[in-house]
LOMARTOR-683002 format. One record per residue (C-alpha): x, y, z. Coordinates in steps of 0.5 Angstrom, whole numbers, padded with zeros to 4 digits. Layout:
BEGIN
xx->X | yy->Y | zz->Z
...
END
This chain:
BEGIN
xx->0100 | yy->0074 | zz->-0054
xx->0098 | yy->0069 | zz->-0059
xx->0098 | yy->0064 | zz->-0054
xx->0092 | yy->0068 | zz->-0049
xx->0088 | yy->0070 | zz->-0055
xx->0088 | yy->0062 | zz->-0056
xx->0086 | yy->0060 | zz->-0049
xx->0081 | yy->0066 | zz->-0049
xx->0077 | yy->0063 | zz->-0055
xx->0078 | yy->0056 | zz->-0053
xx->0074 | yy->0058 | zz->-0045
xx->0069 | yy->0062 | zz->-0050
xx->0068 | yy->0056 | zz->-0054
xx->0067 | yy->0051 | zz->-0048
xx->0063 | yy->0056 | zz->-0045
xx->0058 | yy->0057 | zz->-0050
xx->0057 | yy->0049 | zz->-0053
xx->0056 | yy->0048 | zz->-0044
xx->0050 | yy->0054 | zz->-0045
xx->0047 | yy->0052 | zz->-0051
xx->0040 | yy->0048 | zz->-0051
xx->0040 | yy->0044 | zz->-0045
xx->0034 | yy->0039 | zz->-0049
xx->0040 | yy->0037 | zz->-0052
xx->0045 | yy->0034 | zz->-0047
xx->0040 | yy->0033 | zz->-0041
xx->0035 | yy->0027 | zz->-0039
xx->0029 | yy->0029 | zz->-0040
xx->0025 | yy->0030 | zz->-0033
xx->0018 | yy->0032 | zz->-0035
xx->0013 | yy->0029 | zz->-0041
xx->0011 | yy->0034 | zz->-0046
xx->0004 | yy->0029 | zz->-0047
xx->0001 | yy->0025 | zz->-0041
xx->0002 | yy->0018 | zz->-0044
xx->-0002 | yy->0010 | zz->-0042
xx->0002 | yy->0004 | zz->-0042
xx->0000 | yy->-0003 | zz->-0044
xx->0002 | yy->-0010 | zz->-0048
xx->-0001 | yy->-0011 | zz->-0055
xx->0000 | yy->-0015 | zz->-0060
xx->0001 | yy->-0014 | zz->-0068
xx->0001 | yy->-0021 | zz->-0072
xx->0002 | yy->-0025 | zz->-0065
xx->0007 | yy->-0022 | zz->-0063
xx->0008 | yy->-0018 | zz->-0057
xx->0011 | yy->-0011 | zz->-0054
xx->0010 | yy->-0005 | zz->-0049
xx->0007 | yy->0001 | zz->-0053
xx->0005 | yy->0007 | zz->-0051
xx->-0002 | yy->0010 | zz->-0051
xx->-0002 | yy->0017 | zz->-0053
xx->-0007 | yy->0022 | zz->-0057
xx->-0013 | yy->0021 | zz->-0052
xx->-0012 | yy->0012 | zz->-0053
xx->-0012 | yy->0013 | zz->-0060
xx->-0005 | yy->0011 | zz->-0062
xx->0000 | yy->0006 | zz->-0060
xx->0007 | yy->0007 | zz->-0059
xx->0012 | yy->0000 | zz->-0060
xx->0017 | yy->0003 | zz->-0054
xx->0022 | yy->-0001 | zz->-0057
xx->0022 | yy->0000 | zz->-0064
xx->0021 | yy->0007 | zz->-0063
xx->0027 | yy->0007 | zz->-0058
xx->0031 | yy->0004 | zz->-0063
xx->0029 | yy->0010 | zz->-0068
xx->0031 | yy->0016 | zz->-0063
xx->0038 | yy->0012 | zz->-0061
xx->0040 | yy->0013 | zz->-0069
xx->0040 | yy->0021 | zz->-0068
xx->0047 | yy->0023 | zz->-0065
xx->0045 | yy->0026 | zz->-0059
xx->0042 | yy->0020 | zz->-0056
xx->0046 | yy->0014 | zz->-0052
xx->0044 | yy->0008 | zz->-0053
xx->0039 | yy->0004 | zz->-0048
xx->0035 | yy->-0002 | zz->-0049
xx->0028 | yy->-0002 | zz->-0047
xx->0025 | yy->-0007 | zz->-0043
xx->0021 | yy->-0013 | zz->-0048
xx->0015 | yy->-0014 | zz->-0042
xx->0011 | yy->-0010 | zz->-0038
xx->0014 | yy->-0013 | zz->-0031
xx->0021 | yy->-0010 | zz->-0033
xx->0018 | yy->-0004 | zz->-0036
xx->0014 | yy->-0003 | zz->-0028
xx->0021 | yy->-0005 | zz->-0025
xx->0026 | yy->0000 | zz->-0028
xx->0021 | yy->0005 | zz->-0029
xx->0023 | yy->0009 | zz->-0023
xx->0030 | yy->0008 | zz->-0023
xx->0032 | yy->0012 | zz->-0029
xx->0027 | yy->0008 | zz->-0035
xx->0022 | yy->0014 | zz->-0033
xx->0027 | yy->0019 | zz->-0036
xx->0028 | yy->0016 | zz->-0043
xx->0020 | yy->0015 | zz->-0043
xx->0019 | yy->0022 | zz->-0043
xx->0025 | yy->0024 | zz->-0047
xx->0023 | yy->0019 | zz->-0052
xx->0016 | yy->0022 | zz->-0052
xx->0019 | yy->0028 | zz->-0052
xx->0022 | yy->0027 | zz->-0059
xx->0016 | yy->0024 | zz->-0062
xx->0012 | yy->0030 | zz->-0061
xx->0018 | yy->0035 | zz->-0063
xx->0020 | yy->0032 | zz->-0069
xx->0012 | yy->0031 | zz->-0071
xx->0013 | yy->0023 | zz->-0071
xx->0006 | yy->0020 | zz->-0067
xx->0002 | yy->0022 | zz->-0073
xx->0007 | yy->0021 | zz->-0078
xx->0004 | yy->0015 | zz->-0083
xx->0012 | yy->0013 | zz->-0083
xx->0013 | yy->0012 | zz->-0077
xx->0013 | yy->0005 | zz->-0077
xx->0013 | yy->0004 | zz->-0070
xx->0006 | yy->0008 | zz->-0068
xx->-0001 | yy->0004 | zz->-0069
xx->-0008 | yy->0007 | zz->-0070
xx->-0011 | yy->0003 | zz->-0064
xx->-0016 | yy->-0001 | zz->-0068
xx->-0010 | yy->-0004 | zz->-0071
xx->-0007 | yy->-0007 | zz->-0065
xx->-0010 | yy->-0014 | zz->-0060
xx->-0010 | yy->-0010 | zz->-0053
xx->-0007 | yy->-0015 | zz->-0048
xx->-0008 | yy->-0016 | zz->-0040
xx->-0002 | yy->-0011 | zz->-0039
xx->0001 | yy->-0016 | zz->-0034
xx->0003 | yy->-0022 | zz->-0036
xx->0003 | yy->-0024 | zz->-0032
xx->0003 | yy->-0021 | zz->-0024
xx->0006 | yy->-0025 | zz->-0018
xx->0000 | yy->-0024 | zz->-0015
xx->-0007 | yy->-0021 | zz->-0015
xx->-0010 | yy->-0018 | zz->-0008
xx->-0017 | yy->-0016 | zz->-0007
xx->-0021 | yy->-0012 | zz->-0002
xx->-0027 | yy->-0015 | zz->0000
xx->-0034 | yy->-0011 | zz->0002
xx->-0029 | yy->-0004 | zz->0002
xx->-0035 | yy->0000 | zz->0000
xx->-0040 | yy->0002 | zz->0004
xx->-0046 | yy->0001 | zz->0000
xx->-0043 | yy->-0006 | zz->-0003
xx->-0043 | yy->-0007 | zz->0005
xx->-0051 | yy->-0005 | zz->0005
xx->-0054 | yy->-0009 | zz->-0003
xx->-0061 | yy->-0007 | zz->-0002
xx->-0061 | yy->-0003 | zz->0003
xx->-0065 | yy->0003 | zz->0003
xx->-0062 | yy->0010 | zz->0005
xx->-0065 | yy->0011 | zz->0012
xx->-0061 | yy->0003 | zz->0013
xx->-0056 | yy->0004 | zz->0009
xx->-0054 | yy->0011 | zz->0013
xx->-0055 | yy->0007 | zz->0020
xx->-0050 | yy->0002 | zz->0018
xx->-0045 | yy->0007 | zz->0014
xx->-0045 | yy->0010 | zz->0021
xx->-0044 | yy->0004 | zz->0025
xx->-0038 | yy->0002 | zz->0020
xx->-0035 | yy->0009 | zz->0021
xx->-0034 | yy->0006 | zz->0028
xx->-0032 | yy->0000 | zz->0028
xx->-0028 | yy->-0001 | zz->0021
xx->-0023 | yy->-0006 | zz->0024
xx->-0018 | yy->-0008 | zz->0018
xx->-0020 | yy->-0009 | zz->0011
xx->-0021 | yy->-0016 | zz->0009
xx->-0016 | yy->-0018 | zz->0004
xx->-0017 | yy->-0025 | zz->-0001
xx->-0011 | yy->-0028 | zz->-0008
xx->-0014 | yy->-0030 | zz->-0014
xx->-0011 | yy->-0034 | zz->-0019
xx->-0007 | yy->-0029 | zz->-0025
xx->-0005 | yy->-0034 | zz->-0031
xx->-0012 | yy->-0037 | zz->-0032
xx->-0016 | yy->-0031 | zz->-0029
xx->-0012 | yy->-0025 | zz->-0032
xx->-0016 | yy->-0024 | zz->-0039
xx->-0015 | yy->-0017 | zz->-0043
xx->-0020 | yy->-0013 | zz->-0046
xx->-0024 | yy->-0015 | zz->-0051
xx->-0023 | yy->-0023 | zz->-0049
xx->-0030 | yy->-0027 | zz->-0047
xx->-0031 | yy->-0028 | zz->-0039
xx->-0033 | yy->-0035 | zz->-0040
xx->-0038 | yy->-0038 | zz->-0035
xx->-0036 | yy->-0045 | zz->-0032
xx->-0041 | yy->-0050 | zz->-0034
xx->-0047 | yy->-0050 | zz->-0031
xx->-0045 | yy->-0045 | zz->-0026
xx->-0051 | yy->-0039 | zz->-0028
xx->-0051 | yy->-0035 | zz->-0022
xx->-0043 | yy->-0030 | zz->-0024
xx->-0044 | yy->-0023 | zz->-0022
xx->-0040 | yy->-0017 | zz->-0025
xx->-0036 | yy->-0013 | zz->-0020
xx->-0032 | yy->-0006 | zz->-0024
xx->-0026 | yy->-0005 | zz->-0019
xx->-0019 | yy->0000 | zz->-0020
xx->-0013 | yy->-0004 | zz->-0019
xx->-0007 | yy->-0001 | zz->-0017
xx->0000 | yy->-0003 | zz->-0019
xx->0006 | yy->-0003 | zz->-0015
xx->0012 | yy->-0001 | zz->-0018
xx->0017 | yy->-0002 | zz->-0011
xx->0018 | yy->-0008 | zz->-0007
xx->0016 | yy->-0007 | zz->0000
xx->0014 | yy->-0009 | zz->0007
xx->0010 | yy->-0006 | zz->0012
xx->0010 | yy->0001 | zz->0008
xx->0006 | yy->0006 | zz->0012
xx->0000 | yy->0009 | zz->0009
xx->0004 | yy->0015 | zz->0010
xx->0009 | yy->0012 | zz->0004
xx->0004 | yy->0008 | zz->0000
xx->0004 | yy->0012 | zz->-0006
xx->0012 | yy->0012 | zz->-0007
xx->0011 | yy->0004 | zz->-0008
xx->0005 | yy->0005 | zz->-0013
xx->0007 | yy->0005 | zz->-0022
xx->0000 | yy->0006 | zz->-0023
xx->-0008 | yy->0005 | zz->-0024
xx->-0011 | yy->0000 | zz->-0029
xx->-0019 | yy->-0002 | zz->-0029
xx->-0020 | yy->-0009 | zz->-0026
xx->-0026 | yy->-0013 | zz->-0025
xx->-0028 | yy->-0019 | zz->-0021
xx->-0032 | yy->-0024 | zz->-0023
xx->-0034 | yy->-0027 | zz->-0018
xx->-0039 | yy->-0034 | zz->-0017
xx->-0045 | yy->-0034 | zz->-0013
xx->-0046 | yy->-0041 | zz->-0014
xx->-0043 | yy->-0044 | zz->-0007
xx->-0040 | yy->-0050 | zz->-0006
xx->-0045 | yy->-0057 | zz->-0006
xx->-0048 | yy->-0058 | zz->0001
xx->-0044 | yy->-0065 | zz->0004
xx->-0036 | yy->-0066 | zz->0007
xx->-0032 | yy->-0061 | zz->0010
xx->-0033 | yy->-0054 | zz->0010
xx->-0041 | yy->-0050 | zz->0010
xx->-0039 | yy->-0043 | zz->0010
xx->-0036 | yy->-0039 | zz->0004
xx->-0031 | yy->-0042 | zz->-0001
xx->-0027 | yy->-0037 | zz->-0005
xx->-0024 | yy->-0041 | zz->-0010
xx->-0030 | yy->-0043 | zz->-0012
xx->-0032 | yy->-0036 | zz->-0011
xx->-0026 | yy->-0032 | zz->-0014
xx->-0022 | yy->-0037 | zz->-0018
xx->-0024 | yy->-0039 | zz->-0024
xx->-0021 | yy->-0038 | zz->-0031
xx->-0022 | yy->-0031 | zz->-0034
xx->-0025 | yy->-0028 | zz->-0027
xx->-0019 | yy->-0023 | zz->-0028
xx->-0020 | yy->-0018 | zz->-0032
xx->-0015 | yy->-0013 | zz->-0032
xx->-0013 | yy->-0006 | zz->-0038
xx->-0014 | yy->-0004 | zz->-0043
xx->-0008 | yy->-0001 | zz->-0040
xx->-0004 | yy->0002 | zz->-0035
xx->-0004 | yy->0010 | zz->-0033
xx->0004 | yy->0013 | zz->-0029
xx->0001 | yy->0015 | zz->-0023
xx->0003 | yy->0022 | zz->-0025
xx->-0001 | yy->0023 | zz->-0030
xx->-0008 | yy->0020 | zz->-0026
xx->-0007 | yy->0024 | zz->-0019
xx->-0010 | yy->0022 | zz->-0013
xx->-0015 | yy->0017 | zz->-0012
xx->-0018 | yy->0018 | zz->-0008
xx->-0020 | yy->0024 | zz->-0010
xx->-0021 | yy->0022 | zz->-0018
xx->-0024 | yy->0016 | zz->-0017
xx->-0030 | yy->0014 | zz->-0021
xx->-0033 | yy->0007 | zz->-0022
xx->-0038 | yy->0005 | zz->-0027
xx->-0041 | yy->-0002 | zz->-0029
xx->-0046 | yy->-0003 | zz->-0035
xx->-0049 | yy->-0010 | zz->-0037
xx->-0053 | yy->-0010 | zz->-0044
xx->-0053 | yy->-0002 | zz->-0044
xx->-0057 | yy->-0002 | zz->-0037
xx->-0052 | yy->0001 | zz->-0031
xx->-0052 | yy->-0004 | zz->-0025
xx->-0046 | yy->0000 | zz->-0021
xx->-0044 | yy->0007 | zz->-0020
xx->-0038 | yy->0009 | zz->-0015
xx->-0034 | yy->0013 | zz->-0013
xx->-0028 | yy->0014 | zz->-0008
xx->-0031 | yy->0017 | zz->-0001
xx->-0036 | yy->0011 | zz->-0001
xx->-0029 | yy->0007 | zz->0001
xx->-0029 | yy->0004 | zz->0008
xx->-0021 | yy->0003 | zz->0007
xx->-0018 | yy->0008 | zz->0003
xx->-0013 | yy->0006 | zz->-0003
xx->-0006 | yy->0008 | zz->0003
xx->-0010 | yy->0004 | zz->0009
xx->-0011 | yy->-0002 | zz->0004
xx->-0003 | yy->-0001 | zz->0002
xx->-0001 | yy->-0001 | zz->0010
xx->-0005 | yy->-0008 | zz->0010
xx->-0003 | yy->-0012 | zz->0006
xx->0005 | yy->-0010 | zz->0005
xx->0004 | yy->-0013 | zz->0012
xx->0002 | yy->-0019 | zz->0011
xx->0006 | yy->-0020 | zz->0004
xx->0012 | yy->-0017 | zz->0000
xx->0009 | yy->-0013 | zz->-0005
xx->0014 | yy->-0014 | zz->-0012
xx->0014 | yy->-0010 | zz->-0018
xx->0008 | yy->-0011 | zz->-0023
xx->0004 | yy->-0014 | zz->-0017
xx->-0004 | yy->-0012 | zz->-0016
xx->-0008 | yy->-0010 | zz->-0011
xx->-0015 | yy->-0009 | zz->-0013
xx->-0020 | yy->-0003 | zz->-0008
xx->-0026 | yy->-0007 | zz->-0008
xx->-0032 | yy->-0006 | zz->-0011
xx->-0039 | yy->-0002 | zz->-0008
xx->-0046 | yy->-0003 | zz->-0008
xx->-0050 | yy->-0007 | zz->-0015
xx->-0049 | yy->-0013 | zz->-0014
xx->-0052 | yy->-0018 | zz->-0009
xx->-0059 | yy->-0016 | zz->-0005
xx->-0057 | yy->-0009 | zz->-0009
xx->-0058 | yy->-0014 | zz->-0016
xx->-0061 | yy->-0009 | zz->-0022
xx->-0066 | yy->-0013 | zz->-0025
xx->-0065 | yy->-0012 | zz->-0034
xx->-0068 | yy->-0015 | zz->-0040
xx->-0066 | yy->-0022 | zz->-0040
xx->-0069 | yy->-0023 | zz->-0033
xx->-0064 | yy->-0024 | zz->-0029
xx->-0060 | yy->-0021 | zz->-0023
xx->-0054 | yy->-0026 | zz->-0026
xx->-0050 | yy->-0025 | zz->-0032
xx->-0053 | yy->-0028 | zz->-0038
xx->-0050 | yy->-0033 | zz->-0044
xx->-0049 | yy->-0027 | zz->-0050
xx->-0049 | yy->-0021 | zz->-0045
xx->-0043 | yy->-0016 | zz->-0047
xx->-0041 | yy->-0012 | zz->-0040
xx->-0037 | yy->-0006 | zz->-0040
xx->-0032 | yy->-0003 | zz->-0034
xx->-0030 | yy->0004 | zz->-0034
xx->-0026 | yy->0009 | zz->-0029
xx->-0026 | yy->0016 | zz->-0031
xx->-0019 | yy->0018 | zz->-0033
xx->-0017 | yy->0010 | zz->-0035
xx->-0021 | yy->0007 | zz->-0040
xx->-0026 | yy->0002 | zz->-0041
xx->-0027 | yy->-0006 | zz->-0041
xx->-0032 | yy->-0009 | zz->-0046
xx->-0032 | yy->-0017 | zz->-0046
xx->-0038 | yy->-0022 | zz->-0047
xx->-0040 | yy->-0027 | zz->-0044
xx->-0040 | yy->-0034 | zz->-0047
xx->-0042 | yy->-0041 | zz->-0042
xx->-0039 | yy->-0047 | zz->-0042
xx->-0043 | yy->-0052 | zz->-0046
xx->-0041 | yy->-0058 | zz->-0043
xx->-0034 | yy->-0063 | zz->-0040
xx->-0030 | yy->-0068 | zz->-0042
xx->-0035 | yy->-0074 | zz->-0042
xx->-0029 | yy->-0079 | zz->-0037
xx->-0030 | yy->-0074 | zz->-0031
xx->-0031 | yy->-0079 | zz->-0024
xx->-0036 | yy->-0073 | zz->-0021
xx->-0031 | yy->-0070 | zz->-0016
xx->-0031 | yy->-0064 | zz->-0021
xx->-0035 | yy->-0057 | zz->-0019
xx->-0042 | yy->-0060 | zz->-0021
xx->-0047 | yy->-0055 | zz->-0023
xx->-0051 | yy->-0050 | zz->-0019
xx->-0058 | yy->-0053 | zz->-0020
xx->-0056 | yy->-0060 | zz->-0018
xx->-0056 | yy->-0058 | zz->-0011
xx->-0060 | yy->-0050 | zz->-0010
xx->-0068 | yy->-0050 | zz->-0012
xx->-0070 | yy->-0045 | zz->-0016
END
């Protein structure tokens, strides 16, 4: 009699410890706050945080991981120390520690706690380019209908919008440098020496997540992390007339230092929604708004793009493809204050995506070259283009 009594109550206490807070014992699977990742800095020294609080607070991942594993419910995992292997492990599993880690930051009231020595005011911190640094950087070129008509009138651009709708071909993809190229926010766009005619062009960057080739568009969004703001800065300029080649040049166009900037930060798919239904793009130079856009304007949707250039290229982790830029740039240049339709020494420009961030950088030129150079560098603008 004793001994069932005893079996009975064992079961009972299995039983009850096996029903009771499922929060303690199981992976989180849903965030209770949304959250951006980035890469920051404090003191020079580097590290994946969080962004939660309407982009007002930081949270160091790993510091704040290292504070949750003390609590005895939680297995010990390490964090990843860059954003490259934080965007690998993401979807298999490390997304589930994030929620969970966010989960226990909110439950324990510890974000806003001013002894959490792991959670930042955001104007403590140095924002960084998120990536540091990708694999590659793929661009859409003349993706939107109004950057394929600069200048146009509404009656033009209708006519060629229409014409464009019927013969779309593919999109035409170009790389672009990342280390060198790759600046985060708050950092000066410098203007090569003598090279005035540098235009501005805001763009969203997707960030693939998976490795993949030949991902149908049906599929493309299973290969994506997430969304970050971007701009490509581009260098009107041409190349001098003589040699080989007349036509374009896009590494003069598209290849100089600091003509990638990425950030502030990354926003998970899953907190952003579909883009092409979201997106919302807007550029302003001095306070004047130059370019304003949004998804419908797209020739080549953010899937098609994704088809397109996995067909070329394995796409990798951390890898970036940027969706193109629309209408207020070129023949459609807005005239500002300082004259000129090109950015201008001293001029601070801001890059926005609704629901991401925003991008401030100045402009500041080059003002001169080493003195031993034989001449076959880049020469300036005006050596060769009458103004």
């Amino acid at each position: 009699m004793i001994r069932k009594f005893l079996k009975t109550l064992t079961f009972s206490m299995v039983l009850s410890i096996l029903a009771g807070p499922a929060n303690v014992f199981a992976q989180a699977m849903e965030s209770v706050e949304p959250f951006k990742v980035g890469t920051f800095a404090v003191n020079d020294t580097p590290f994946v945080g969080l962004v939660v609080r309407n982009d007002s607070l930081i949270v160091d991942v790993n510091g704040a991981n290292r504070a949750m594993q003390l609590q005895w419910r939680y297995s010990k995992l390490d964090m990843p120390t860059d954003m490259i292997g934080f965007i690998e492990q993401y979807e298999y599993g490390l997304k589930y520690r994030v929620y969970e880690l966010v989960n226990w930051l909110v439950a324990n009231d510890l974000i806003n706690s001013a002894d959490a020595s792991y959670v930042y005011p955001v104007g403590d911190v140095d924002i960084l380019a998120p990536i540091l640094y990708p694999s590659k950087i793929m661009n859409a070129a003349v993706n939107f209908y109004t950057h394929a008509c600069e200048g146009c009138n509404d009656d033009e651009l209708a006519r060629r919008t229409r014409e464009r709708q019927t013969n779309r071909g593919v999109p035409y993809l170009f790389l672009k440098p990342t280390r060198g190229a790759v600046i985060g926010d708050g950092e000066d766009i410098l203007m090569p020496y003598g090279r005035d005619e540098i235009e501005y062009e805001v763009e969203m960057a997707i960030v693939f997540g998976k490795t993949g080739k030949y991902i149908s568009a049906g599929r493309a969004y299973d290969h994506v992390f997430g969304y970050m703001v971007a701009m490509d800065i581009s260098d009107r300029g041409g190349r001098p007339p003589g040699g080989y080649g007349s036509g374009s040049d896009w590494f003069v166009g598209k290849g100089h230092d600091t003509f990638a900037p990425h950030g502030p930060w990354i926003v998970p798919k899953e907190f952003y929604g579909d883009p092409m239904e979201r997106l919302h793009q807007i550029t302003v130079v001095d306070g004047v708004t130059v370019q304003q856009a949004r998804a419908g304007d797209m020739i080549h949707n953010i899937p098609e793009l994704i088809e397109y250039a996995s067909s070329l290229i394995t796409v990798f982790p951390g890898d970036v493809l940027q969706s193109g830029t629309s209408g207020g740039t070129g023949a459609g240049r807005v005239q500002r204050a300082s004259g000129s339709g090109f950015l201008v020494d001293g001029e601070t420009i801001e890059a926005s995506i609704e629901g991401i961030g925003t991008l401030r950088h100045k402009i500041v030129a080059e003002r001169e070259v080493p003195a031993d150079l034989s001449g076959s560098q880049l020469p300036p603008t005006r050596t060769y283009r009458n103004r």
